[in-house]
C-alpha positions in Angstrom: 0.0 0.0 0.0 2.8 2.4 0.6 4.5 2.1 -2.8 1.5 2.2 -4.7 0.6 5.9 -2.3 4.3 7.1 -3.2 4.1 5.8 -7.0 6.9 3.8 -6.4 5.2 0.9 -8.0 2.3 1.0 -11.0 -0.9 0.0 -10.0 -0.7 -3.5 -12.5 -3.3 -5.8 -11.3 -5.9 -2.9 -10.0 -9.3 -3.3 -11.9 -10.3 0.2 -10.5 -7.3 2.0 -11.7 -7.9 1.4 -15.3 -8.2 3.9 -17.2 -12.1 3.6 -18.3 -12.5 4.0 -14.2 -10.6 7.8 -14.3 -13.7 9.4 -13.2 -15.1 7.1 -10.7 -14.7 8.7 -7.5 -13.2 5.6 -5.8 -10.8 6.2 -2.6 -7.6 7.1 -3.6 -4.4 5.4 -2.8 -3.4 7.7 -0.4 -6.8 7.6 1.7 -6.3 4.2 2.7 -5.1 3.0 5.8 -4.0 -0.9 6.7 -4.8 -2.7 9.9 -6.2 -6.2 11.0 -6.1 -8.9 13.2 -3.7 -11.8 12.5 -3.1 -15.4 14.2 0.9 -14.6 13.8 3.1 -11.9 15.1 5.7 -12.0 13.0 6.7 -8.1 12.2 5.8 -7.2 8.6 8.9 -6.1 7.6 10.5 -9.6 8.7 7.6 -11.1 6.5 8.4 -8.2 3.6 12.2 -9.6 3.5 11.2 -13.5 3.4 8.5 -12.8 0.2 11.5 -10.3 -1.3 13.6 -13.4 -0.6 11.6 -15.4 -3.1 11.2 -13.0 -5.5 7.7 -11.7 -4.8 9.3 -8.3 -5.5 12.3 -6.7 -5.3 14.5 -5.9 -1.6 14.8 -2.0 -2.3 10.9 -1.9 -1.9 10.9 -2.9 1.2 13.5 -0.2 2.5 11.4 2.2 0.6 8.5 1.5 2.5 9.9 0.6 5.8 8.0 3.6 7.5 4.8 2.4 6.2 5.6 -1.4 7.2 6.3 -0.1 10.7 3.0 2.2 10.7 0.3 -0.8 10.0 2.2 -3.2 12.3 1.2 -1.2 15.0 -2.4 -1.3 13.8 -2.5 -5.1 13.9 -3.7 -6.8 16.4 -3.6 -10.4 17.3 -7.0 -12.2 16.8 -8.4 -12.8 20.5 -9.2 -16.6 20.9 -8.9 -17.0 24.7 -12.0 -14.7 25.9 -14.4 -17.0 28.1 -17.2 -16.8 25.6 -17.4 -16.6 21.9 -19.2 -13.3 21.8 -16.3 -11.9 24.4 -13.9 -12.4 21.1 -16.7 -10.7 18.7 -16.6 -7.8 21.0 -12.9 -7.4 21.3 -12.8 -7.7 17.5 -15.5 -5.1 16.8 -14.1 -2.1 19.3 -10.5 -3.3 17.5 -12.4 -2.2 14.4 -14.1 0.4 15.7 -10.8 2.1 17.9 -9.2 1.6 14.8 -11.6 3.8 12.6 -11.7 6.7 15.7 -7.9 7.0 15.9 -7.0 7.1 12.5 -10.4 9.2 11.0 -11.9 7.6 8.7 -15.6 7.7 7.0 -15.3 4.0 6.1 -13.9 0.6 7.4 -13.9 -2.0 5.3 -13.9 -5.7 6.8 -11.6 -8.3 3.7 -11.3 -12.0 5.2 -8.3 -13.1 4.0 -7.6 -15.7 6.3 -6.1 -19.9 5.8 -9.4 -21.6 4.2 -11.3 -23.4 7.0 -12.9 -26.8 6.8 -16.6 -26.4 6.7 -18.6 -26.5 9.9 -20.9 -29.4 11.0 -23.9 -27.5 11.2 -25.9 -26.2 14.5 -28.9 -24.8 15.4 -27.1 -21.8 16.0 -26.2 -21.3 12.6 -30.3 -20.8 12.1 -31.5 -19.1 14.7 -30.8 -15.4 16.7 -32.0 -16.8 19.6 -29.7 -19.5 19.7 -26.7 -18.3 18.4 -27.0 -15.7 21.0 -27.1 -18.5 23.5 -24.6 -20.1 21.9 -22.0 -17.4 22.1 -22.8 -16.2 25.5 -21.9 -19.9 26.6 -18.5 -19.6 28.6 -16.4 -22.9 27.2 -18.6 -23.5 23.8 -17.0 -22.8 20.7 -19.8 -23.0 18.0 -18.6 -20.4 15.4 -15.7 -21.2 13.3 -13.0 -18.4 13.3 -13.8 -16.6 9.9 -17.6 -16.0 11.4 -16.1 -15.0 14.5 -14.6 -12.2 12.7 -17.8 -11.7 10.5 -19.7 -10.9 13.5 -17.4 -8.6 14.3 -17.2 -6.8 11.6 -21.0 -6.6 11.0 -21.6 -5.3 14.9 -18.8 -2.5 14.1 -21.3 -1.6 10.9 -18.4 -2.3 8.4 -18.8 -3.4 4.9 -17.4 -6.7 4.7 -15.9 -8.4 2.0 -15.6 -12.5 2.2 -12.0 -13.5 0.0 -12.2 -17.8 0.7 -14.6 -20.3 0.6 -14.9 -20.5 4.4 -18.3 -20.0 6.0 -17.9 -16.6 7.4 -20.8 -14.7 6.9 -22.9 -17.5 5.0 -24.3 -18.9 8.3 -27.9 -17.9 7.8 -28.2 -16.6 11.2 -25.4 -13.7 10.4 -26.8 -13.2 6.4 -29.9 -12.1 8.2 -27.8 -9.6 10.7 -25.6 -8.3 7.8 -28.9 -7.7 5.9 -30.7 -6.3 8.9 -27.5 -3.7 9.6 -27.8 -2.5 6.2 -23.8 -2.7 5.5 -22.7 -4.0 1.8 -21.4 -7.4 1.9 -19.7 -8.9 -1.7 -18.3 -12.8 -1.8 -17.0 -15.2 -2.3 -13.5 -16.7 -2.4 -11.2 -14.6 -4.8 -11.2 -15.4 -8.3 -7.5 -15.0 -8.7 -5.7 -17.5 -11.3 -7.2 -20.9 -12.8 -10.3 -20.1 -12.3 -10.3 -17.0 -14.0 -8.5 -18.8 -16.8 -11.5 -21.1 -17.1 -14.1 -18.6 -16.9 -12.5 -16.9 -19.6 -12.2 -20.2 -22.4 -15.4 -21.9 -20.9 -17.7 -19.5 -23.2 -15.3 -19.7 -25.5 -16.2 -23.3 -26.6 -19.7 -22.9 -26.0 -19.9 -20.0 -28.5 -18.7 -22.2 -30.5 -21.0 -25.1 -30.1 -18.0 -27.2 -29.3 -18.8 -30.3 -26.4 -16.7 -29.9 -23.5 -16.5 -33.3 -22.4 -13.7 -33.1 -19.6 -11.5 -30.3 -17.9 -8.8 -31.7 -15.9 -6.6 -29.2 -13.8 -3.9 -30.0 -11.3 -2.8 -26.9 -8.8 1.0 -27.1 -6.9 1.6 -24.3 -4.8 4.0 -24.0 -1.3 3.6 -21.3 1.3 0.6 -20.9 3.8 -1.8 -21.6 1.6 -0.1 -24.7 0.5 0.4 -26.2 3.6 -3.3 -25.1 4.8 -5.0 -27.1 2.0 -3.1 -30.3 2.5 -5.3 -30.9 4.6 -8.2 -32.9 3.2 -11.4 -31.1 5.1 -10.1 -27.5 4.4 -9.5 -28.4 0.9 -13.2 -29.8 0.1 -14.6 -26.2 0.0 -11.8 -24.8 -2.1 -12.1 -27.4 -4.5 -16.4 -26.9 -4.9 -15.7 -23.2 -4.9 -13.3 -23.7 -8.1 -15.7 -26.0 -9.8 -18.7 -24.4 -9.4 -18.3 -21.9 -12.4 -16.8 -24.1 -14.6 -20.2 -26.9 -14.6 -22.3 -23.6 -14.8 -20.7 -22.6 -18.1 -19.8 -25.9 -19.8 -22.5 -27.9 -18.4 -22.6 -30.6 -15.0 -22.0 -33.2 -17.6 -18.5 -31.9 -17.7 -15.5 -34.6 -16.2 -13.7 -32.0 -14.0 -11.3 -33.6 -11.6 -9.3 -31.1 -9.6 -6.6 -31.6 -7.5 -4.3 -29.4 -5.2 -1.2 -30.1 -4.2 1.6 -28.7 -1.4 5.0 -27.9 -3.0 6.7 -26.4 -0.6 9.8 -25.6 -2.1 7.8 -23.4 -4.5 6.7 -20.8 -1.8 4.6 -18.1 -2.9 4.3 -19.6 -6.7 1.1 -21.3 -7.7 1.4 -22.9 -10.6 -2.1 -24.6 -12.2 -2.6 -27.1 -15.4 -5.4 -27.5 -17.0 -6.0 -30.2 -19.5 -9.4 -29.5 -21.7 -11.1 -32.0 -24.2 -14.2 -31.1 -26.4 -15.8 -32.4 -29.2 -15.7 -30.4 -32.3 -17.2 -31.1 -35.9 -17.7 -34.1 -37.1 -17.2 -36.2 -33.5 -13.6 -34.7 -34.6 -11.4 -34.3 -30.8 -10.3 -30.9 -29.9 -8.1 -30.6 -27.0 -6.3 -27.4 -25.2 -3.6 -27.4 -22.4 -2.9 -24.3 -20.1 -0.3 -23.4 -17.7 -0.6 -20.4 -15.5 2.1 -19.8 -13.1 2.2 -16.8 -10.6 3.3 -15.4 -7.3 -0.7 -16.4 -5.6 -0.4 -12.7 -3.0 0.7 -10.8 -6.2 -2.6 -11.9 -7.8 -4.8 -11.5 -4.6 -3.3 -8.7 -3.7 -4.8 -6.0 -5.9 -8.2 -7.6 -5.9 -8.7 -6.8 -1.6 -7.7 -3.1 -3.1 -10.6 -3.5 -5.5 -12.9 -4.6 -3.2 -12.0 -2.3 -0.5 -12.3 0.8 -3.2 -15.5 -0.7 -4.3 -17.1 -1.3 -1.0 -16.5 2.2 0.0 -18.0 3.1 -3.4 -21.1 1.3 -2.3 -21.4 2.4 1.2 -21.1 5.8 0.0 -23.7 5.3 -2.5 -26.2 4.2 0.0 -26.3 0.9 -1.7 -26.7 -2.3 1.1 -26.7 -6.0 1.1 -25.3 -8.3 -1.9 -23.0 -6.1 -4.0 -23.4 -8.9 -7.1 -22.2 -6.8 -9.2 -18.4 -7.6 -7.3 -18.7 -11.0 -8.9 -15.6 -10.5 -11.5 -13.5 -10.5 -8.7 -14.7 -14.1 -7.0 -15.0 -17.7 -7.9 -18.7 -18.3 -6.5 -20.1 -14.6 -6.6 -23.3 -14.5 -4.2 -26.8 -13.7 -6.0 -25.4 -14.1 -9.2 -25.8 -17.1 -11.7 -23.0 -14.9 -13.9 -19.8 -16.8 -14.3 -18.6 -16.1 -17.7 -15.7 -12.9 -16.9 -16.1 -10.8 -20.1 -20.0 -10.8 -19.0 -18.9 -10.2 -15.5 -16.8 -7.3 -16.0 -19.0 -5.6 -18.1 -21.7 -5.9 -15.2 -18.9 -4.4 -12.5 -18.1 -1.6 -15.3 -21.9 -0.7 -15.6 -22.4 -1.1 -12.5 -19.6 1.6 -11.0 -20.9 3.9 -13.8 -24.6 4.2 -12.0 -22.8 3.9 -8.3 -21.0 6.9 -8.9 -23.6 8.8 -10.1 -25.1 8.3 -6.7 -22.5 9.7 -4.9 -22.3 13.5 -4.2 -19.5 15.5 -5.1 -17.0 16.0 -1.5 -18.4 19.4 -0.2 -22.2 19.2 -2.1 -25.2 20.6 0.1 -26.1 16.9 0.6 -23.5 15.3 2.3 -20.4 17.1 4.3 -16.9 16.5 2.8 -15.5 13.5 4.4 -12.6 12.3 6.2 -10.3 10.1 4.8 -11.9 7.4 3.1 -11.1 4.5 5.1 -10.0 0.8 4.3 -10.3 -2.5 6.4 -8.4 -5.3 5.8 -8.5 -8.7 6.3 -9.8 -10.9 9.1 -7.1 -12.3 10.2 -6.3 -9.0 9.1 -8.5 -5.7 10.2 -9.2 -2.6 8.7 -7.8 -0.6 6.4 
């Protein structure tokens, strides 16, 4: 965030800097501040140098931003697990959220979960009803929510906007959908749309234009680092793995063959690197078949999007605008209240859909709203706002 507010870096990778967005009147750079709550306490400029290390980017950017690095570290706090009930944790994480927006002055703080994909929870009453979640959480010893809806009720009892970047459940659990809808924050999900599945959402429509037959797509995913090591584990992977699929039936059909499988590397640290193995059926029962590689640094792709999705929740909130943003569903792999999965349909929707927002939004020092104070930006539970 530093080198892109000193324009030490381009802003490669941000859908809302493009150029056809010049006029939008998202939060600039410079407006945004970075803070969260995190499971690990290792200093971010320690964790700068390792991904500088492996190439992520180069080891002058982190001196140039060392100042900045030293800045959000002391808005991170530690996620609070130890409180005697769950709903002690939710309320340590919402005045976090809410101290947060006091001390450094800002209008807006958005809510990004960004934490280690979770395996799905077994499901509980509590999931469906107030009453009982209430119960539930006010239950000294009982642990009913998982982490990432922990941090969802947080952020919807601090009134942020909240963004959901995995498949975890977070705010999904019907019980905290109705809340989120009943505060009257905007909410866009889910789980970012970073790398093969963008590839896939991009050549799916392809072959149907076509009328070719996809009859199988294969794909294969190695990647190291945090991630790696988080979805080795065969429950956290099972939502991953749905979440990737899901667009992929919806455009070439549920006949489609699609095994998918996901691999720790971890001598390949922050690089993912994802195959893809297509076969269709073309003219004549004729065999068409098309391989892919995409290979990447995973944060580098991520990355950008949170800034997206920060700028374009603020957008919202500023516009009045509550509930599902769908029209954030470019930027995920199994947008809520949307059946749209095809990306060049997708982006047009986000582009149309920032060109009415906008409109909404009155000018800084109209009649109708005062000029406001720094737009604000949240960031990340198991990171906070910003």
């Amino acid at each position: 965030m530093g080198a892109l507010s000193r324009e030490l870096i381009e802003p490669y990778g941000v859908t809302t800097a493009n150029s056809e967005f010049a006029g939008a009147p998202f939060a600039p750079f410079t407006d945004i501040v970075v803070g969260g709550h995190d499971i690990a306490s290792t200093p971010l400029d320690k964790r700068a140098d390792q991904l500088a290390a492996g190439g992520l980017f180069p080891t002058e950017l982190v001196s140039a931003v060392s100042g900045d690095l030293a800045r959000t570290d002391e808005e991170v706090r530690l996620v609070p697990n130890d409180g005697p009930t769950q709903q002690h944790d939710i309320d340590t994480m919402a005045a976090d959220i809410l101290a947060f927006k006091e001390r450094n002055g800002l209008r807006t703080v958005v809510v990004v979960d960004i934490s280690s994909t979770e395996p799905l929870p077994q499901d509980h009453p509590a999931f469906h009803s107030e009453a009982e979640l209430v119960k539930a959480v006010s239950t000294p010893g009982l642990t009913v929510l998982p982490p990432s809806s922990v941090a969802a009720a947080a952020a919807i009892q601090a009134g942020s906007p909240y963004a959901c970047f995995t498949p975890s459940a977070g705010i999904t659990l019907p019980v905290l959908w109705a809340r989120a809808q009943a505060a009257g924050i905007p909410i866009a999900g889910q789980d970012g749309k970073t790398g093969e599945t963008l590839i896939r959402t991009v050549l799916a429509p392809m072959f149907t234009a076509r009328g070719l037959k996809v009859l199988s797509w294969a794909g294969t995913n190695v990647l190291g680092g945090g991630d790696g090591a988080t979805l080795a584990d065969p429950e956290a992977v099972k939502s991953k793995l749905a979440s990737k699929n899901r667009g992929l039936h919806a455009l070439a059909g549920d006949h489609v063959v699609a095994p998918l499988h996901i691999d720790n590397v971890p001598d390949m640290g922050n690089t993912k690197t994802a195959w893809d193995h297509i076969h269709a059926v073309g003219f004549l029962g004729s065999r068409v078949t098309l391989q892919t590689t995409w290979s990447a640094y995973d944060s580098s792709l991520a990355a950008p999007l949170v800034l997206d999705l920060v700028r374009s929740l603020v957008l919202a909130s500023d516009a009045g605008q509550t509930g599902v943003v769908a029209e954030l569903g470019c930027f995920f792999k199994n947008p809520w209240d949307s059946d749209v999965h095809a990306f060049a349909e997708q982006t047009r929707q986000f582009a149309d859909w920032v060109a009415r927002t906008s409109a909404l939004v009155p000018a800084a020092g109209s009649a109708e709203v005062p000029a406001p104070e720094s737009p604000s930006l949240a960031d990340a539970p198991v990171a906070t706002p910003r």
